[in-house]
C-alpha positions, 0 to 999 in steps of 0.5 A: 729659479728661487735659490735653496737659501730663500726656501730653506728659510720659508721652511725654517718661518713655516716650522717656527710659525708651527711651534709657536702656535703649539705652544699657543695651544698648550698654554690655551689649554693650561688656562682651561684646566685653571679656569675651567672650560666654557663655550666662548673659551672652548671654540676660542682653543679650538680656533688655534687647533685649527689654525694649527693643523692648517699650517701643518697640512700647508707645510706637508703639502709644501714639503711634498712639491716638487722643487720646480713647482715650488719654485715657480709657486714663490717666483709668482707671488714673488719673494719679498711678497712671502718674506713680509708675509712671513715677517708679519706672521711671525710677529702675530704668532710671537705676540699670540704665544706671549699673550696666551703664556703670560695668561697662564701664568697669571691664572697659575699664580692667582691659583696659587695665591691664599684666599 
């Protein structure tokens, strides 16, 4: 059986993963109203909606298991299997977020800037 310690941290993972990615998908947005919307950048933000609403439904569906599905759920994959997952996502998210607020930024300060 998986101890609490090690789902309460996939919970914890899944929740950050969440915000990041919300954060991406405001940052995405701000970016359009600076730059105006076009079709190659719109299907680029609604591929993070998508990515987002995804790990919603994953993490409501998780939420909604029962503690020995879960359970028997991490033990096949294996829990170092799901940490380094999670681990990797995590970094992929991080790097995304600062990618897409450090765009932001820049396109607000250009925006800002005397012709």
């Amino acid at each position: 059986m998986v101890d609490t310690v090690v789902i309460s941290t996939l919970y914890f993972i899944s929740v950050f993963q969440l915000i990041l990615q919300a954060g991406v998908v405001f940052y995405a947005y701000r970016v359009t109203k600076l730059t105006g919307s076009f079709r190659a950048w719109t299907l680029i933000i609604a591929a993070f909606t998508l990515l987002t609403v995804r790990n919603v439904v994953s993490l409501v569906l998780s939420l909604s298991l029962p503690a020995d599905q879960l359970g028997a759920l991490i033990d096949s994959v294996g829990v170092v299997t799901l940490i380094l997952s999670s681990v990797v996502n995590i970094a992929a998210g991080v790097a995304l977020f600062l990618g897409m607020f450090g765009l932001a930024k820049r396109f607000e300060n250009q925006s800002k800037a005397p012709p």
